[in-house]
Structures are given as structure tokens and as C-alpha cells.
MDAnalysis code that builds the backbone (N, CA, C; Angstrom):
import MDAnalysis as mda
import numpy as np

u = mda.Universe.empty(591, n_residues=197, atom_resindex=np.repeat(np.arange(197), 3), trajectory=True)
u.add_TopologyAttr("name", ["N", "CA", "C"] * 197)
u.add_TopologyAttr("resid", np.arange(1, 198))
u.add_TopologyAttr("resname", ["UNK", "UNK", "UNK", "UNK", "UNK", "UNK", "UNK", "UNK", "UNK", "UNK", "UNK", "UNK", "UNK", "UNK", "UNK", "UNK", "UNK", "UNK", "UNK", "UNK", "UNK", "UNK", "UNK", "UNK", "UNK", "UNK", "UNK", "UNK", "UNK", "UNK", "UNK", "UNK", "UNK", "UNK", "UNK", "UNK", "UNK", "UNK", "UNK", "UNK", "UNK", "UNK", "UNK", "UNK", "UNK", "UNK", "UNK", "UNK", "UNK", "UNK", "UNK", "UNK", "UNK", "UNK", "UNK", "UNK", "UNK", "UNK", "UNK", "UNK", "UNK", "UNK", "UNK", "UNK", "UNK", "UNK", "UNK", "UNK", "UNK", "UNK", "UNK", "UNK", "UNK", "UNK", "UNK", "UNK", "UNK", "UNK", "UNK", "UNK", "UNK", "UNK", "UNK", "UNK", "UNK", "UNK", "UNK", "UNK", "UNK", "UNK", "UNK", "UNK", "UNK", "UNK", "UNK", "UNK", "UNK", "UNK", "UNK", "UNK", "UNK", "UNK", "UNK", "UNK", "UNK", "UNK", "UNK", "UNK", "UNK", "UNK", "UNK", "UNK", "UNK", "UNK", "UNK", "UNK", "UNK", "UNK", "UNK", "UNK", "UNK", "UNK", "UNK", "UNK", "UNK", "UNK", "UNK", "UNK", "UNK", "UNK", "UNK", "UNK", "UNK", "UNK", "UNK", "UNK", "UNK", "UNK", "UNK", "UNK", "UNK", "UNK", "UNK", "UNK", "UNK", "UNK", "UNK", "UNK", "UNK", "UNK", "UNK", "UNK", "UNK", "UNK", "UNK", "UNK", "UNK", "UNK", "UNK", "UNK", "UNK", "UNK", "UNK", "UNK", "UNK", "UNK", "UNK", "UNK", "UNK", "UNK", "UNK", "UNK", "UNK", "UNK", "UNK", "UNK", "UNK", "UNK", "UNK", "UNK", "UNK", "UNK", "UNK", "UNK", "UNK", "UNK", "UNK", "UNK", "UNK", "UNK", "UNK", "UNK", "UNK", "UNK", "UNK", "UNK", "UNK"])
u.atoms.positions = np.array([
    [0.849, -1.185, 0.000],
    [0.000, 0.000, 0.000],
    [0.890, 1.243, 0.000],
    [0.602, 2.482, -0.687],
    [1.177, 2.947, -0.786],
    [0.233, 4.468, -0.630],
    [0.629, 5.723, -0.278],
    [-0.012, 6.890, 0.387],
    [-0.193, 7.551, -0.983],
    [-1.310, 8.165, -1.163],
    [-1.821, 8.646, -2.850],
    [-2.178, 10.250, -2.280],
    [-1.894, 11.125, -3.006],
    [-1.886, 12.342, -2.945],
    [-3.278, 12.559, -3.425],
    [-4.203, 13.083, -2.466],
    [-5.969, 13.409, -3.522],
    [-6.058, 13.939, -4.653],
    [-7.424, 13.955, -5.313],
    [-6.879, 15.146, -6.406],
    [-7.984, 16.517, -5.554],
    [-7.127, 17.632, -5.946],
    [-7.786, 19.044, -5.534],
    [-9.370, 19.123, -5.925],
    [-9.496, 19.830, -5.231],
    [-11.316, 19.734, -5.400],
    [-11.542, 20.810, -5.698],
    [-11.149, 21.517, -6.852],
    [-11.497, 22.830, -7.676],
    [-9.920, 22.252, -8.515],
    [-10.005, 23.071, -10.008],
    [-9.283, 23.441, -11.036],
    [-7.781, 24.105, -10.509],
    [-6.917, 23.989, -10.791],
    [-5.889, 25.011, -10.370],
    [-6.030, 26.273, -10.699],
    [-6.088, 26.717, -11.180],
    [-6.757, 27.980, -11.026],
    [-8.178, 28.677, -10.561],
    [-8.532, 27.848, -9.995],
    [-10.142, 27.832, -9.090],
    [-10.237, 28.920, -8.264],
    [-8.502, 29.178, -7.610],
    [-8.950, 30.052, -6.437],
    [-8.595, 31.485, -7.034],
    [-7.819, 31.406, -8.327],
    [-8.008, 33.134, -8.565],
    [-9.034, 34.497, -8.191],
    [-8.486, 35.182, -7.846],
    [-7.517, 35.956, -7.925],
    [-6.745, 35.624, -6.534],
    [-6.809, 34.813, -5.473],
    [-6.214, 34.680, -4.430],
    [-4.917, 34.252, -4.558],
    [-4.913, 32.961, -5.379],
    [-4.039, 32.189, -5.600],
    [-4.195, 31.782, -6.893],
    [-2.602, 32.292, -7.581],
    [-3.208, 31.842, -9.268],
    [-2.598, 30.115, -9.472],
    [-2.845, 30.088, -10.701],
    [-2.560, 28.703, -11.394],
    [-1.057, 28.333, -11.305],
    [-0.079, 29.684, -11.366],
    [1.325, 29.021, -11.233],
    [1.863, 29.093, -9.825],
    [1.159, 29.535, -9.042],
    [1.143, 29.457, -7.356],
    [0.941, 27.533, -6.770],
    [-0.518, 27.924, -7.200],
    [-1.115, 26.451, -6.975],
    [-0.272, 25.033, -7.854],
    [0.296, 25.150, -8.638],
    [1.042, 24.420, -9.643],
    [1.947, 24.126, -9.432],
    [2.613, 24.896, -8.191],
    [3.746, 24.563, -7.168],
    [3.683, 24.115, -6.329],
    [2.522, 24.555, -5.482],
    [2.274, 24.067, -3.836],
    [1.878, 22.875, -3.906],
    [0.737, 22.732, -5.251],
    [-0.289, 21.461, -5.049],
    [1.157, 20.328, -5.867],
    [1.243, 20.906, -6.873],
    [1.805, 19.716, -8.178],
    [3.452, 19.482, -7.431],
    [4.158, 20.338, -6.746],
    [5.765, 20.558, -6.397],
    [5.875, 19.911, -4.830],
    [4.986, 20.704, -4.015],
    [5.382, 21.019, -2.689],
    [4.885, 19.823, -1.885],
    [3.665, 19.502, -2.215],
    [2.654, 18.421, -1.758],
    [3.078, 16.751, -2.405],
    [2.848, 17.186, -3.571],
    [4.030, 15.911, -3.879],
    [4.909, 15.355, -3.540],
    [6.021, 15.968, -3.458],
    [7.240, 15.999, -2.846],
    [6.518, 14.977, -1.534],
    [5.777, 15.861, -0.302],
    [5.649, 15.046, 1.149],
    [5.558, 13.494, 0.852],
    [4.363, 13.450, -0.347],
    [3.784, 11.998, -0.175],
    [4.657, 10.836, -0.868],
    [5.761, 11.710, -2.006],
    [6.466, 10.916, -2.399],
    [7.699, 10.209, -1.023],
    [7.984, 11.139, -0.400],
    [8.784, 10.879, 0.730],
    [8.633, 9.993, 1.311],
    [6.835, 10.273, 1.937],
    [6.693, 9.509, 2.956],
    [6.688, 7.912, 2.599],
    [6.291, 8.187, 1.048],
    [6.291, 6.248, 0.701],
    [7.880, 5.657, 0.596],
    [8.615, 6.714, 0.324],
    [10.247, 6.089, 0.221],
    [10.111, 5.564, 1.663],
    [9.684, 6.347, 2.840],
    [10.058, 6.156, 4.139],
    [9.682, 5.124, 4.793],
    [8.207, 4.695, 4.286],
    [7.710, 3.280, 4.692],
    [7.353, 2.503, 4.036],
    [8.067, 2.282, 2.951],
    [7.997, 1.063, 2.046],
    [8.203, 0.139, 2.603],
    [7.120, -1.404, 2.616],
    [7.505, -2.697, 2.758],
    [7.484, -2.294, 4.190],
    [7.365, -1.392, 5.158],
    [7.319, -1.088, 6.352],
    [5.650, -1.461, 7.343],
    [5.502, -2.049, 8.380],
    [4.252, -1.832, 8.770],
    [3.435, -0.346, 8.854],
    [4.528, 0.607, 9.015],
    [3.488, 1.931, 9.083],
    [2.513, 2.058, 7.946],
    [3.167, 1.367, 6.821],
    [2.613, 1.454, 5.220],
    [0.905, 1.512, 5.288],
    [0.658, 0.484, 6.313],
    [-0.719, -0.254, 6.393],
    [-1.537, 0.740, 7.190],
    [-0.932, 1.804, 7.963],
    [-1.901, 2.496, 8.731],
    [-2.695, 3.771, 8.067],
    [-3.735, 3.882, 8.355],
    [-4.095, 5.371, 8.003],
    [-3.225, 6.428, 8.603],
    [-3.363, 7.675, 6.997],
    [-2.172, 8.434, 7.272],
    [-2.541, 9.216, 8.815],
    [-4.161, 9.501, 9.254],
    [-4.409, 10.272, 10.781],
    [-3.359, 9.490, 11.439],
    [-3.752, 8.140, 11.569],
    [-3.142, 7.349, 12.543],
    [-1.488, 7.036, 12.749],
    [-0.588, 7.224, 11.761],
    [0.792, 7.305, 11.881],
    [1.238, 8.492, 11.885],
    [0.136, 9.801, 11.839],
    [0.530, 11.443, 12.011],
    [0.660, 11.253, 13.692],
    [-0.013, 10.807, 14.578],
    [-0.316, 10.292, 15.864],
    [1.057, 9.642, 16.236],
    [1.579, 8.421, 15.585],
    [2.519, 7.925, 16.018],
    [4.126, 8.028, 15.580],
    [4.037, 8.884, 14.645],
    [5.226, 9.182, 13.891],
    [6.167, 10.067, 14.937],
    [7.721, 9.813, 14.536],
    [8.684, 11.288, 15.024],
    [9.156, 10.778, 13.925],
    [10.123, 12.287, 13.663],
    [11.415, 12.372, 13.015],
    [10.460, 12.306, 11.827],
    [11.882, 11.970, 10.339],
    [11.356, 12.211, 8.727],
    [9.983, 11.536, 8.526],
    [9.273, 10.558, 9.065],
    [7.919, 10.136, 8.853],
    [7.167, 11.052, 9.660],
    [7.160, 10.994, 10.619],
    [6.257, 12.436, 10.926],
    [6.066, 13.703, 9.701],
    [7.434, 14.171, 9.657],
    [7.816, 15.403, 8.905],
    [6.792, 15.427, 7.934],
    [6.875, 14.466, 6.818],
    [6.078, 14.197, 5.752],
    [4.674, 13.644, 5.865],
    [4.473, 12.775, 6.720],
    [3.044, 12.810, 7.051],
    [2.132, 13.305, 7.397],
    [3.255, 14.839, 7.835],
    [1.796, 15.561, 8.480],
    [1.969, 16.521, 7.281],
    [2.868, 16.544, 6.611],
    [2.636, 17.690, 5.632],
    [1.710, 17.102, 4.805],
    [1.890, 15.356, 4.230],
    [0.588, 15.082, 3.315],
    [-0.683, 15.302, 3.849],
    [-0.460, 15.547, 4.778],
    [-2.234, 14.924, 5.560],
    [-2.543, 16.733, 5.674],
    [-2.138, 17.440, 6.390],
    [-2.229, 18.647, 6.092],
    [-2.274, 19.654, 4.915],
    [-1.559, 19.360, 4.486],
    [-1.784, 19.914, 2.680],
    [-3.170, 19.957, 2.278],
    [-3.559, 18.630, 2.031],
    [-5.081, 17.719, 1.642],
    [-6.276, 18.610, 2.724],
    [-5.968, 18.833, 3.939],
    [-7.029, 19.744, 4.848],
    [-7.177, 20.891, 4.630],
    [-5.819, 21.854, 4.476],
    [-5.881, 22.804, 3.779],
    [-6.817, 23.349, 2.691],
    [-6.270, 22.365, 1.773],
    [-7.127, 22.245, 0.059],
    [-8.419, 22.284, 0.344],
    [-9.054, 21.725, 1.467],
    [-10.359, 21.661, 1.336],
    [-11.047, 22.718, 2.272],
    [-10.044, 23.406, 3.007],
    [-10.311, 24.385, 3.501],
    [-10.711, 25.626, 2.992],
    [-10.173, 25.598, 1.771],
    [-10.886, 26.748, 0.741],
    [-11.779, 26.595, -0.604],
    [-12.260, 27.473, -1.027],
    [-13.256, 27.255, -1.852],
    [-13.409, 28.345, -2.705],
    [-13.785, 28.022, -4.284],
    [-13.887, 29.387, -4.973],
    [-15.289, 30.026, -4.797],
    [-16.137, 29.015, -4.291],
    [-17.547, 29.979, -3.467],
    [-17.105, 29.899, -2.053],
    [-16.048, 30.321, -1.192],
    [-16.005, 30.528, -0.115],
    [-16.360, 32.062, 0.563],
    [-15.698, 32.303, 1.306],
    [-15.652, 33.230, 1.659],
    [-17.141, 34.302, 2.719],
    [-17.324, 35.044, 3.134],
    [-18.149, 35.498, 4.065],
    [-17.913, 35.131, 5.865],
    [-18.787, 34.524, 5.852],
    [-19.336, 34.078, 7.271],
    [-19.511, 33.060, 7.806],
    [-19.204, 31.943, 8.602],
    [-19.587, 30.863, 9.430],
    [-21.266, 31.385, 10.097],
    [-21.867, 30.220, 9.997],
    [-23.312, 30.416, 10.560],
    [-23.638, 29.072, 11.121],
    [-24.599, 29.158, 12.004],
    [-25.149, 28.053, 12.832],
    [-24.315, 27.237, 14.147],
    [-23.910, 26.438, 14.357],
    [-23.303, 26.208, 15.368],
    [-21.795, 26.367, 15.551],
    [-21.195, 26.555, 13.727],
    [-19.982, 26.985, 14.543],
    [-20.080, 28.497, 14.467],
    [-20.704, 29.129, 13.922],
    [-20.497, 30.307, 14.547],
    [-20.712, 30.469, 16.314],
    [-21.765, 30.321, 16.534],
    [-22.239, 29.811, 18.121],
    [-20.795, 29.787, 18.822],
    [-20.712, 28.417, 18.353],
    [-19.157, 28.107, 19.353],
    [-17.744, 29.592, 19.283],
    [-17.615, 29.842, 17.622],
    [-16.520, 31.452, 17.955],
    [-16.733, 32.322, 18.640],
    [-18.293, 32.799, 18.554],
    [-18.649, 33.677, 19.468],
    [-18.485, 33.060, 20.892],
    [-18.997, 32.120, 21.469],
    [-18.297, 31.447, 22.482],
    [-17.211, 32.172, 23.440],
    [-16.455, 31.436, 22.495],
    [-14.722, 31.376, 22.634],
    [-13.898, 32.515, 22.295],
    [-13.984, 33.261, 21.693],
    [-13.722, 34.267, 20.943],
    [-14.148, 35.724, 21.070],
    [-15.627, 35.760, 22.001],
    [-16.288, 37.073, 21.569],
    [-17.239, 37.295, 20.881],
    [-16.355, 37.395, 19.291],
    [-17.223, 37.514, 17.895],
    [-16.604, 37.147, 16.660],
    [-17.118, 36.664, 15.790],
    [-16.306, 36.389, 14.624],
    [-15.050, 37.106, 14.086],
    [-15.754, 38.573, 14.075],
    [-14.595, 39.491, 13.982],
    [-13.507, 40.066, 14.786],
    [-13.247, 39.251, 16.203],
    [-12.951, 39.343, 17.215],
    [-11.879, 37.660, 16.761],
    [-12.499, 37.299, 16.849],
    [-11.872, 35.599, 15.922],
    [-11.052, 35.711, 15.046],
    [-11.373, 36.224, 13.683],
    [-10.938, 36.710, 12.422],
    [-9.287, 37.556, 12.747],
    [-9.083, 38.570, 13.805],
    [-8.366, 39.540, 13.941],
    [-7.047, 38.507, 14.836],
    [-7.580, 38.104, 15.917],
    [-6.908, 36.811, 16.613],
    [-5.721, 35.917, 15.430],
    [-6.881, 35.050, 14.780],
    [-6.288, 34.601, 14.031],
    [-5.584, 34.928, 12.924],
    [-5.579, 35.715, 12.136],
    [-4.776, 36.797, 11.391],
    [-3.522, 37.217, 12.097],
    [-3.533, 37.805, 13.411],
    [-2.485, 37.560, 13.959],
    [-1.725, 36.610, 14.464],
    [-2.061, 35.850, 14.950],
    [-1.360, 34.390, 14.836],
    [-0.779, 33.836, 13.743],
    [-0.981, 34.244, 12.271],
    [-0.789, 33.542, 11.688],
    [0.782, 34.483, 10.854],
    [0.080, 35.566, 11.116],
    [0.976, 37.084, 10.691],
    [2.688, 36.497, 11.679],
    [2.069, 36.295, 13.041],
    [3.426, 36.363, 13.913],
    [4.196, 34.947, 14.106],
    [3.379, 34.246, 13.288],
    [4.330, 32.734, 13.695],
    [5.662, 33.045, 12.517],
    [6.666, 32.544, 13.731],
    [8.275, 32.627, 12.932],
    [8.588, 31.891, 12.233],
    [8.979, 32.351, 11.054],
    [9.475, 30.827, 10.220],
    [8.433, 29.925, 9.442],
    [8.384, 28.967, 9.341],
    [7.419, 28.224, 8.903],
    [6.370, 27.283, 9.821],
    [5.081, 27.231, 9.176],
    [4.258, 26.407, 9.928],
    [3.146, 26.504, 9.381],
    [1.958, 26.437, 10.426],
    [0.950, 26.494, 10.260],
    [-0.127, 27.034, 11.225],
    [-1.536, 27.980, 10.736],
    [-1.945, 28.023, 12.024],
    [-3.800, 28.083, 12.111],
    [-3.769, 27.204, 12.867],
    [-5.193, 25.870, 12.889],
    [-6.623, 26.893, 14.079],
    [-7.692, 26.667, 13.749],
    [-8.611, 26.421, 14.257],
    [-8.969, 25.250, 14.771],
    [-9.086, 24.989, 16.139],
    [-9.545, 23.501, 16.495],
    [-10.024, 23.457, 17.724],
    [-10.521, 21.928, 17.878],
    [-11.119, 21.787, 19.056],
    [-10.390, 20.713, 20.042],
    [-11.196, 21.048, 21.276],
    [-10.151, 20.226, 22.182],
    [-11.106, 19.157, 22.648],
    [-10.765, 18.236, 23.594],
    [-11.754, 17.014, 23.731],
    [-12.794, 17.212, 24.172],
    [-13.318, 18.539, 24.915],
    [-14.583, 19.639, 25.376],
    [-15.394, 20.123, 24.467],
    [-14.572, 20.316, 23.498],
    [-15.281, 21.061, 21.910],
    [-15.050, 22.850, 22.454],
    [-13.957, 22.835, 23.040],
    [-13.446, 24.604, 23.639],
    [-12.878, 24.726, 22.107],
    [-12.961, 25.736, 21.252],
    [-11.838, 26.302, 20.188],
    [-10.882, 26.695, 20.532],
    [-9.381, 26.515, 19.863],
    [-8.564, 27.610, 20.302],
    [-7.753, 27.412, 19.200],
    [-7.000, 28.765, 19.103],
    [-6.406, 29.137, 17.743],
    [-4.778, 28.565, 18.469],
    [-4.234, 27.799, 17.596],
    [-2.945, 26.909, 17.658],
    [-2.413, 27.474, 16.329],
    [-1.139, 28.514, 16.967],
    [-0.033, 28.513, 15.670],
    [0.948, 27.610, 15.987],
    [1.223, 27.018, 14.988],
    [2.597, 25.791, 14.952],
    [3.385, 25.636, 14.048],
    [4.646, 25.446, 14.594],
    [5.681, 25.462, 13.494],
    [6.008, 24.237, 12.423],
    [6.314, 24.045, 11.901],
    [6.998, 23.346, 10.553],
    [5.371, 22.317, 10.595],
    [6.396, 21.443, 10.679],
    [4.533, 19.999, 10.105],
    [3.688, 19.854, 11.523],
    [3.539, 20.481, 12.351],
    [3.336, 20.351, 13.770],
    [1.541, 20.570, 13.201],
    [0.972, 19.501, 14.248],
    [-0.999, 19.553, 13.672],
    [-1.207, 19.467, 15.019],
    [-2.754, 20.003, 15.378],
    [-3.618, 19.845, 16.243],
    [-3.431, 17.975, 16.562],
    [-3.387, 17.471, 15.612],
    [-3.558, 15.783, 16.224],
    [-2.334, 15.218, 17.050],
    [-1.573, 15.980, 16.730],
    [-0.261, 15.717, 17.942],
    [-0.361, 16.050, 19.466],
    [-1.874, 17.244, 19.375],
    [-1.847, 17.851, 20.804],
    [-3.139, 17.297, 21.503],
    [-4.008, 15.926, 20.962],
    [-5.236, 16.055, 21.194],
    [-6.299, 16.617, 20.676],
    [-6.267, 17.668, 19.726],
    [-7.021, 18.437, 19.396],
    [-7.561, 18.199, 17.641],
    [-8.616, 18.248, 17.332],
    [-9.115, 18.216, 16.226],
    [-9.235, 19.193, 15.106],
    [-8.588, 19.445, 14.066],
    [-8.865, 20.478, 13.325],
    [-9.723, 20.879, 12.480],
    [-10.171, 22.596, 12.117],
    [-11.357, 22.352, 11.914],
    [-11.148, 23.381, 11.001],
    [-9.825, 24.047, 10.863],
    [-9.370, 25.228, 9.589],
    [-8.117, 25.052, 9.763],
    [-7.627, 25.621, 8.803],
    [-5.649, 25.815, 8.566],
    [-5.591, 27.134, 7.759],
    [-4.646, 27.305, 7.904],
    [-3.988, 28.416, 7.041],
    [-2.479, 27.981, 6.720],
    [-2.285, 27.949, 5.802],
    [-0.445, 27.600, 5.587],
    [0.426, 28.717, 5.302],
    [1.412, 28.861, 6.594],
    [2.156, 30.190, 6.099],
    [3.509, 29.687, 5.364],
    [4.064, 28.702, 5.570],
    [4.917, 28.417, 4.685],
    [5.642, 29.276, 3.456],
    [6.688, 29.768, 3.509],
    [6.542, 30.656, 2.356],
    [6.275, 30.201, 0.708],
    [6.089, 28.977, 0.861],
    [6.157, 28.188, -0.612],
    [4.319, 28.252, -0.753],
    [3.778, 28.668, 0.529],
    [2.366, 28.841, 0.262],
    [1.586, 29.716, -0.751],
    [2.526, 31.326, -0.783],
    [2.212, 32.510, -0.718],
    [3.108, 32.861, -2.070],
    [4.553, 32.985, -1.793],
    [5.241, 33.452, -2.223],
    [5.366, 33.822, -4.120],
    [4.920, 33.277, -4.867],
    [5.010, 33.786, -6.078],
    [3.986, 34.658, -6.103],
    [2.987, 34.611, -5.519],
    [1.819, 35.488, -5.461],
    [2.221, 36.742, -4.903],
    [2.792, 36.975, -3.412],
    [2.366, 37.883, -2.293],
    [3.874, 37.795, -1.968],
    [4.881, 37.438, -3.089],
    [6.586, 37.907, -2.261],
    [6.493, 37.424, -0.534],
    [6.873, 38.605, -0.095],
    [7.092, 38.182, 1.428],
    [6.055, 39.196, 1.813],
    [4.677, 39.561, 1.447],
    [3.371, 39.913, 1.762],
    [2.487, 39.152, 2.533],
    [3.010, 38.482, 4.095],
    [2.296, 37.486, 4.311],
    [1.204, 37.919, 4.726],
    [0.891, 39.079, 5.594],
    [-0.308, 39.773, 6.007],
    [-1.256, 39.774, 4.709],
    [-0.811, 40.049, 3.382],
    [-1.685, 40.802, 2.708],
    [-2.501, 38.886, 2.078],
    [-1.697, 38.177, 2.093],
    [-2.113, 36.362, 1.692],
    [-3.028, 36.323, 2.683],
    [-2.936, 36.912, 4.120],
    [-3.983, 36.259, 5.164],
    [-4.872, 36.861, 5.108],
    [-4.711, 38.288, 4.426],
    [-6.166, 38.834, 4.239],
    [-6.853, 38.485, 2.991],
    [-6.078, 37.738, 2.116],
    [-6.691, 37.317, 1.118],
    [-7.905, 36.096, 1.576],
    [-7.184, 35.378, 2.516],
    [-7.766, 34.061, 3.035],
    [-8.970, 33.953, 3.451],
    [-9.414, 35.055, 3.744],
    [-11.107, 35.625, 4.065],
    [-12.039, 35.029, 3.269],
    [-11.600, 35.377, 1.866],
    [-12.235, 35.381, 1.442],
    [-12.386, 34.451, 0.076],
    [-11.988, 33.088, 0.492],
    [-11.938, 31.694, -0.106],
    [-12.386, 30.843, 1.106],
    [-12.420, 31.063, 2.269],
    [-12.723, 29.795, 3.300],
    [-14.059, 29.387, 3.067],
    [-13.616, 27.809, 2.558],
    [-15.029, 26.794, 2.674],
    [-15.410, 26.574, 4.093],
    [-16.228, 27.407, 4.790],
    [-17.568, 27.320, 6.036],
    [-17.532, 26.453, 6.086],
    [-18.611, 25.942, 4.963],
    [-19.040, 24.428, 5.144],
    [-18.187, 23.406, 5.499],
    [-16.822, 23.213, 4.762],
    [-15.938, 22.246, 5.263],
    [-15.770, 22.085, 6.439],
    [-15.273, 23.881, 7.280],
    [-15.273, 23.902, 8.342],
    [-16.286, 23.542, 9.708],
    [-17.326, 24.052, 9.440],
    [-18.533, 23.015, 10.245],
    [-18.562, 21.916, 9.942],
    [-18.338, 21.580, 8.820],
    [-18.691, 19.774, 9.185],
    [-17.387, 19.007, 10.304],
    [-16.499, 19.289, 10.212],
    [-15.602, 19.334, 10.610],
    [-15.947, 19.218, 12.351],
    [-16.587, 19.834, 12.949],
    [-17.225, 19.597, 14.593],
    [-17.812, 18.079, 14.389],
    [-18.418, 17.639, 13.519],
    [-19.201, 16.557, 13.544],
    [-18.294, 14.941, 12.577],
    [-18.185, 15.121, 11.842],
    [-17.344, 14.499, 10.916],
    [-15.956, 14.832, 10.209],
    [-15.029, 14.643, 11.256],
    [-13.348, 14.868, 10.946],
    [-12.619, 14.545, 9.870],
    [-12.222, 15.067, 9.335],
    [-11.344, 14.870, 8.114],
    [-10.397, 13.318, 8.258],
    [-10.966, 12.833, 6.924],
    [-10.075, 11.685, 7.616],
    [-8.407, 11.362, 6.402],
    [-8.977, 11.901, 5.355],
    [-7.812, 11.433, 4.052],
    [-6.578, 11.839, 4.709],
])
């Protein structure tokens, strides 16, 4: 068995004007590749081979980790946005930001900064904890909510290989782009039915 990279769920160029076709043509076709090709060099003929990728993101350190959480993350990402995204969360997860948060736009500003101030590379997640409390987790390099207990329920990738042909070293101006591509829907389902690819 061997770990298969999904295919994107919009066109490469789907998310324009956010992210164009030779952006996405890197991250998705270059960057993402790359992880999953790794991770199969890494456990070939290996028992990890046989596990779901959640489940060896859980048990992995070192170069299998590295790459497993980037495949498995990548793929959450992707579905984290949408070329009808963008607006507002409604119904219960809004409920829960306001919650936790205040207000959406109280949420929105939070996370923008978090994502603005993480050093270096990473990532930085919306998620829940075994309570269903939200809390905004910035993390560095392949580091996921499933390492900490916690379930994810959005990403943002700051990576500079995320952004960079688009937005140079404009990372603020990529996160304000991010507004306004987020698939909601993914994200609520996400409280109820977890991403599993």
C-alpha cells in the first residue's frame, strides 16, 4: 500500500484571484508531492505502510512524521478553501466562535495575527479540544492539532512556498486574502465528521 496524494477539489486555477494557477502548480503539483512521495520512500515494505495516514501522524517522530503531516495537512488545507467561499460561518460553529472568541470578527483579527506572527514556517489551525473549547494553535513546521489532542477544523499555511510567487514576502496581505476563499461548510462539518484522508 502505498499513500496517494488526492486530487484538488477545484481546477488550479479555481482560487483566482487569491491564488493563481502558477502558485497552486507549485504548492499542489511541487510542494505536496514531494511530502507523499517521501513519505512512501520512508515506509515502504514497512508496517506503518498499512496504517491510516491520521493514525501514523499520531505515532510518527522524526522524517515520517515530517512528511506525514505535511501530506495529511496539505489535503485539509485544500479543502479548507473554496472558490464559493468566503463570508461568514453560521449556525453552530459560529455559536461556538462567538463562544470562545467574543465575535467572529474578534476571531478573524486573533487569528490573522497568529498567523501574521508565527516565525518561520508552519501552520496556524482552528480547532477543538476534547470539550469542543476552540482555540487558535499557531505551529511550526509539520506540527498539527492531532499531535496535541485536538481536532482540526481550519488551517492556514504560512509556509513561504504557500504565498510566495503570489504575495513575495506579503504574508499579512495572503492572510487577508484568506477571508475570502474559506469553505464554512468544510469547516462546520468538521465539529461533527473529521477529516479523515
Amino acid at each position: 500500500m502505498s499513500f496517494k496524494q488526492p486530487e484538488l477539489p477545484y481546477a488550479l486555477d479555481g482560487l483566482a484571484p487569491f491564488l493563481s494557477e502558477e502558485q497552486m502548480s507549485f504548492h499542489y503539483g511541487k510542494h505536496q508531492a514531494a511530502y507523499f512521495n517521501n513519505l512512501n520512500g520512508l515506509v515502504d515494505g514497512k508496517p506503518e505502510a498499512e496504517l491510516p495516514l491520521k493514525e501514523l501522524i499520531v505515532k510518527a517522530e522524526g522524517p515520517v512524521f515530517n512528511n506525514a503531516a505535511q501530506a495529511w495537512n496539505h489535503s485539509f488545507f485544500w479543502k479548507c478553501l473554496s472558490p464559493l467561499g468566503g463570508g461568514a460561518p453560521s449556525g453552530e460553529l459560529l455559536s461556538l466562535i462567538e463562544r470562545d472568541f467574543g465575535s467572529f470578527d474578534q476571531f478573524k483579527e486573533q487569528f490573522s495575527t497568529a498567523a501574521a506572527k508565527l516565525f518561520g514556517s508552519g501552520w496556524t489551525w482552528l480547532a477543538a479540544d476534547g470539550q469542543g473549547k476552540l482555540a487558535i494553535m499557531p505551529l511550526s513546521n509539520a506540527d498539527t492539532p492531532l499531535k496535541h489532542g485536538a481536532e482540526p477544523l481550519l488551517t492556514l499555511d504560512v509556509w513561504e512556498h504557500a504565498y510566495y510567487i503570489d504575495y513575495r514576502n506579503l504574508r499579512p496581505k495572503f492572510i487577508e486574502g484568506f477571508w475570502d476563499v474559506v469553505n464554512w461548510e468544510f469547516v462546520a462539518g468538521n465539529l461533527t465528521s473529521p477529516f479523515q484522508e
